[in-house]
N, C-alpha and C positions, 0 to 999 in steps of 0.2 A: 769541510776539511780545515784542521786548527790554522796548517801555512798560509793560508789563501789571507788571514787578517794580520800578517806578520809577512809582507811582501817583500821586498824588493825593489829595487828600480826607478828611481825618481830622478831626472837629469838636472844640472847644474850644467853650465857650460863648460863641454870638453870633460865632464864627469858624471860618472852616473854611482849612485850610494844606497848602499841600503834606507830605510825609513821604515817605520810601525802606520802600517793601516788601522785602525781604532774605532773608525767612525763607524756606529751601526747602520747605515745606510748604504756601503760600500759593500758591491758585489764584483762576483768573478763569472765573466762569460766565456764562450768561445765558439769557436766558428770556423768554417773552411776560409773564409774571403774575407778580411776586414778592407772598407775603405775609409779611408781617414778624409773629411772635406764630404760636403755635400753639395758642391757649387755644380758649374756645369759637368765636367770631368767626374767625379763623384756618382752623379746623377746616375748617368749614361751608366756609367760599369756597375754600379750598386744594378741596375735592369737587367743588364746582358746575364751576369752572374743569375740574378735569381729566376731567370728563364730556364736556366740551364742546370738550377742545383734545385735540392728541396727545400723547405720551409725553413727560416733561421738559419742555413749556412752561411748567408751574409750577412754581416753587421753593416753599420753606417754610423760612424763617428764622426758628428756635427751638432753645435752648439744654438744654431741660430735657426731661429720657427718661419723666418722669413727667407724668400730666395729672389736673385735681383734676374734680372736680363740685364746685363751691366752695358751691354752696347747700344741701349736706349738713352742711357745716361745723356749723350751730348747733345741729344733732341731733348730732353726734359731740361739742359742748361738753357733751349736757345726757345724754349718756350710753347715748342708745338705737339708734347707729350705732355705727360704729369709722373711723378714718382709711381703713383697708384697701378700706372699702366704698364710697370716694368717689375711687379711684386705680383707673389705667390706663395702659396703657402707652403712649406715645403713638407709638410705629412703629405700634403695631398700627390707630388711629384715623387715621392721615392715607393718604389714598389712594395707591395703589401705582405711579399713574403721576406722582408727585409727587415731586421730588429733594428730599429732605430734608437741609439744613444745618446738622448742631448746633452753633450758634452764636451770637453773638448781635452785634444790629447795635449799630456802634462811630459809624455818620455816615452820613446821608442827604443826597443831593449832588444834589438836582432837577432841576438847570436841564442835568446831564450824566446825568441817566436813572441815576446808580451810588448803591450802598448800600456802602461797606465795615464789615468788619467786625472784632471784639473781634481775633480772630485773622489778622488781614490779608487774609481773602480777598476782592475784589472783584467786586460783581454786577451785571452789567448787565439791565437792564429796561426794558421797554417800557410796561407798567402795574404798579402798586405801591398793594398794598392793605393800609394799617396798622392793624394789630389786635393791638397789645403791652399794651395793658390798664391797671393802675394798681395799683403798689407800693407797700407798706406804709414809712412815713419814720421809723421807732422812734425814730431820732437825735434828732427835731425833741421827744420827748420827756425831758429828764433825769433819767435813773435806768432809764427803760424795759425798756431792751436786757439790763440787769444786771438786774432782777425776772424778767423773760420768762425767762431762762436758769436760773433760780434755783427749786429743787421747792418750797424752804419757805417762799415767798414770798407767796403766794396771791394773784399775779399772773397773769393768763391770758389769750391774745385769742383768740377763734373765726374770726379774719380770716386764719389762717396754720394750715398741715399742722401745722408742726411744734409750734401752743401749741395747736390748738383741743384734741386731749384732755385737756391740762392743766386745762382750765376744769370740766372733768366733776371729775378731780381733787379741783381745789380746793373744788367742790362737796361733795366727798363728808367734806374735812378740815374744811368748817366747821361749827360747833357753837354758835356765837354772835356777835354783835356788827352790824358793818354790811358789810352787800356793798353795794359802788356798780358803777355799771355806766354806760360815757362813749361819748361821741357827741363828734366832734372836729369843731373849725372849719375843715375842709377839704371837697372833693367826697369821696363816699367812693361803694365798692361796696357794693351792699346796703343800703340807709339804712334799712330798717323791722330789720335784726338786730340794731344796739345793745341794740334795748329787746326782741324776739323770745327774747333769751335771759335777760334782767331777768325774762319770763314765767314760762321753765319756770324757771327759779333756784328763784323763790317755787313752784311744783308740786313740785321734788323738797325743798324745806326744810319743804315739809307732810309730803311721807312722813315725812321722816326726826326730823320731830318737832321738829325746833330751829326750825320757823318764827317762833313765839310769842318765841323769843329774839334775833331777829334784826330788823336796820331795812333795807329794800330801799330804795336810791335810784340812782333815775336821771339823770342829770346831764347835759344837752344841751348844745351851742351852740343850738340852735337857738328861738325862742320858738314852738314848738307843737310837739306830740307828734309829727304827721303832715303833711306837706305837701297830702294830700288833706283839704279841710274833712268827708266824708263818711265817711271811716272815722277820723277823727281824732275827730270826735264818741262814735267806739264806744269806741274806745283809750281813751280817756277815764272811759267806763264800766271798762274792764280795770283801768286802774290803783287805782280808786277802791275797786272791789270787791278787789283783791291789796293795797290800803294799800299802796303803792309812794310813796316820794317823789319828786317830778318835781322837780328845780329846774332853768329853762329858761336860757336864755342864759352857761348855767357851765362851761369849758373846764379839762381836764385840762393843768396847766402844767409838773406836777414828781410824780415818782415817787421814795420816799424808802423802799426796801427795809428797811434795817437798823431801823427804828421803825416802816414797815405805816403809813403815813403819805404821805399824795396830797393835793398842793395846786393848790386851782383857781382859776381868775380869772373871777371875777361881771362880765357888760360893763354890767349896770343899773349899779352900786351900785361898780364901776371900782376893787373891792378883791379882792386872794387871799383862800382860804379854807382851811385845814390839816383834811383829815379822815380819821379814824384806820380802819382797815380792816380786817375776818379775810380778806375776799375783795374784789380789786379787777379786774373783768373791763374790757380797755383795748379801745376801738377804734382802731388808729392814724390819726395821719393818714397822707394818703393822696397821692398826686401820680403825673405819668406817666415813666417812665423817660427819664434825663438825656440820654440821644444826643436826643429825641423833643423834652422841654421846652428843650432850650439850642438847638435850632433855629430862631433866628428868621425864619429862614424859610418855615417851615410850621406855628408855632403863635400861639395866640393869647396874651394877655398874663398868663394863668396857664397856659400849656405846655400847653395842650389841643391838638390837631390842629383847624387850625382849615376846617371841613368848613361845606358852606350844611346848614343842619338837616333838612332836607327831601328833599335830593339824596343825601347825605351826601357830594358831591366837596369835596373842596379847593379852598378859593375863592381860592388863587393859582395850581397846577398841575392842569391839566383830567385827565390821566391818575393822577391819585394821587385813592384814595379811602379812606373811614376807616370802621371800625367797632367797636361797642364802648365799654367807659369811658373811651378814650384818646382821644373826639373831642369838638370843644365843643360837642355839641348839648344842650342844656338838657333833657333828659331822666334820670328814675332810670336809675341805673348797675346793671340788671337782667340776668340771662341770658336774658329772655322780651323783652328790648327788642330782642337780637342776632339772636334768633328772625326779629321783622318788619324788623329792618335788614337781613339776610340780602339776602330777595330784593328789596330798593331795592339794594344796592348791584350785585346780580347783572345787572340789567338795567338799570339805566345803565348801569356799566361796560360789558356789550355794546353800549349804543348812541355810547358813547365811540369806542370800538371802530373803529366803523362810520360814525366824522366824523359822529356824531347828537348832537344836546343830550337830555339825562340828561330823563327827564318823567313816571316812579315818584317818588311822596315817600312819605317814613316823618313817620309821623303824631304822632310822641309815644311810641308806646304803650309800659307795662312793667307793670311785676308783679308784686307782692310781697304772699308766703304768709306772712302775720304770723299766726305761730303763739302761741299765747297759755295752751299747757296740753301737756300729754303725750298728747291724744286731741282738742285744737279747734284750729281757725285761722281767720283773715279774710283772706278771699281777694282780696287791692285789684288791681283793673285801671285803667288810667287813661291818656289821653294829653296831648299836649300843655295845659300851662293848668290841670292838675288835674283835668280832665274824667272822671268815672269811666263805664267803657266794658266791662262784663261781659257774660262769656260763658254762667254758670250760666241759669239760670229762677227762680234764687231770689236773694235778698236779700245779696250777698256780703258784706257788712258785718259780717252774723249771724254768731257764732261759730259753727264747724261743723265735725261730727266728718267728713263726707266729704269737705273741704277739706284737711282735715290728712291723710287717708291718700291724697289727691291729689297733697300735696306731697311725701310720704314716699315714696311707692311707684311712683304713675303718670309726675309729672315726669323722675327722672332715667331711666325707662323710655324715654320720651320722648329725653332726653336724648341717650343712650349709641346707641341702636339709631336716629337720626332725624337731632335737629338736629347732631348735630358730622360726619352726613354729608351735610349741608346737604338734605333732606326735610322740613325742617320750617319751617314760618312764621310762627309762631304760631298762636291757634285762630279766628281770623277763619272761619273756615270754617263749625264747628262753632255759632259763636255765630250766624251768620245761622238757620244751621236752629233752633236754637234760640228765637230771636226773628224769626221768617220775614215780622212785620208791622211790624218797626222800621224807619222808614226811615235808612239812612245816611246 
């Protein structure tokens, strides 16, 4: 059909323009279900859909051949995993009846059902479920990108494939002085690993003996260690007993390689800070990919997908739904959150579907295995409001050595064989039998 290379729709920030398709390469699909993201989020619903529909009603719009288990990440900083151990291939994880598009989306055009993409192909859809997640912004730090690249740098982030073993590295090169470890003034994924890896930093600078010579500081935006007051209480005890320095509300501004020199800005006291470093582990900030945030049509006023928290729909396009760190629901940006978003978004979408209003809400809940040593963790469950919401029989708060071979071993267990083929929900299940007299 002549239109189809004479499209439409390519976004600019806050604009979307027509443009000439040209390239003889460029095709036009379409589909009942597109999912944009093939990360965790992605995975799971690219499954549940093609269970449930026929052959090629789902597309899968994703660029990359590889797929991480990204919460392995701070054990492959602290040296007792390997990158190798948290990658897979990602033909092999997405379902067979699922047209996969290596590609990646260029512009979402709502009100005309199409997605174009990086490389001009055009997609038409009928539902559209975004789960493109949240990209590391190095740029927005000066100097970053040039440490991060650099071996002698003892610059490191566990937030990325390709730095988290450097941080083991840099572990292993330091001998003395201070390691600081940052927590950026943006949403991030992961929020309890800034400081999960500031833990084992201090366990492996015991082995190796240079603990005694060494200052551990932890550097937040944020003013408390933890968003939940109940394990932030414990946290609390962690840092105290590892002599860690917290300084709260302190934001990494400036990365100065050549001098091992990182300057911060205090928001109390509304001055920079210059502090010298052997080891500087960065969290970057963090935001959602620019086709997704320069959308003003579908996000909110920090580029989130802006979804009803509960529903997770899009609270302007009733067939577009969001999952994941890429929507504004006020929840930790967890893989245990994707878990119970899963089946909300699986079952409104079918009731979408079926000219029904959406009547699954996701609760809040996430997750986070703050590990705290080379053999303990605290295992925080929680949903909306801070509410903590566990599934053990015992006291998750408590450091604990079966938490941590929970997190090491049975999680991405979990993970790899379950949730990325959407079998998984979290442990809602589990924790009633567990507590068989709590009422919900």
């Amino acid at each position: 059909m002549s239109f189809i290379r004479r499209l439409t729709a390519v976004c600019t920030p806050g604009l979307c323009r027509s443009f000439s398709v040209s390239m003889p390469n460029n095709g036009t699909y379409s589909c009942k279900v597109l999912v944009i993201g093939g990360g965790t989020g992605g995975c799971a619903m690219a499954a549940k859909f093609c269970r449930r529909l026929p052959k090629d009603n789902v597309i899968v719009l994703e660029p990359s051949k590889d797929h991480y288990y990204q919460p392995l990440f701070t054990l492959v900083g602290a040296g007792a995993v390997t990158v190798r151990d948290t990658r897979r291939q990602e033909e092999k994880l997405l379902p067979k009846k699922a047209q996969w598009i290596q590609d990646s989306a260029k512009c979402i055009v709502p009100e005309s059902n199409k997605v174009v993409t990086v490389n001009g192909h055009v997609i038409d859809y009928e539902y559209l479920i975004v789960a493109v997640g949240l990209i590391n912004d190095y740029d927005k730090i000066p100097g970053l990108c040039l440490a991060l690249q650099d071996k002698s740098s003892g610059v490191s982030s566990i937030f990325s494939a390709a730095y988290c073993e450097k941080t083991f590295s840099d572990m292993q090169k330091h001998k003395e002085g201070n390691a600081i470890f940052t927590y950026p003034d943006t949403l991030i994924k992961c929020p309890g690993a800034p400081q999960k890896i500031a833990y084992l930093a201090d366990s492996y600078f015991n082995k190796t003996n240079v603990r005694s010579k060494t200052n551990i500081y932890y550097n937040t935006c944020l003013p408390f260690i933890f968003g939940v007051p109940k394990y932030a209480k414990e946290l609390l005890k962690v840092v105290k007993r590892k002599n860690i320095n917290v300084n709260y509300k302190t934001v990494l501004k400036e990365v100065r390689p050549e001098k091992k020199e990182a300057v911060f800005f205090n928001k109390d006291k509304s001055e920079d800070i210059v502090m010298n470093y052997s080891m500087l582990h960065v969290t970057p900030p963090m935001q959602t990919p620019e086709f997704l945030r320069t959308n003003e049509k579908l996000v909110d006023e920090n580029g989130y997908l802006d979804v009803d928290k509960f529903t997770l729909q899009s609270t302007k396009y009733p067939n577009i739904y969001g999952i994941g760190d890429c929507t504004s629901t006020p929840n930790s940006k967890t893989a245990a959150a994707i878990a119970v978003q899963s089946y909300v978004v699986e079952h409104n979408l079918l009731a979408t579907m079926k000219k029904d209003e959406p009547k699954f809400k996701y609760n809040g809940y996430g997750a986070c295995p703050l590990l705290t040593s080379y053999s303990t963790c605290i295992l925080a469950e929680f949903l909306y409001g801070g509410v903590p919401h566990e599934t053990m029989p015992f006291n998750q708060a408590t450091e604990s050595v079966t938490a941590f071979y929970m997190k090491k071993y049975l999680f991405p267990a979990i993970y790899w064989h379950l949730m990325v083929r959407g079998y998984y929900h979290g442990p809602e299940t589990i924790r009633k039998l567990m507590h068989p007299f709590e009422k919900s």
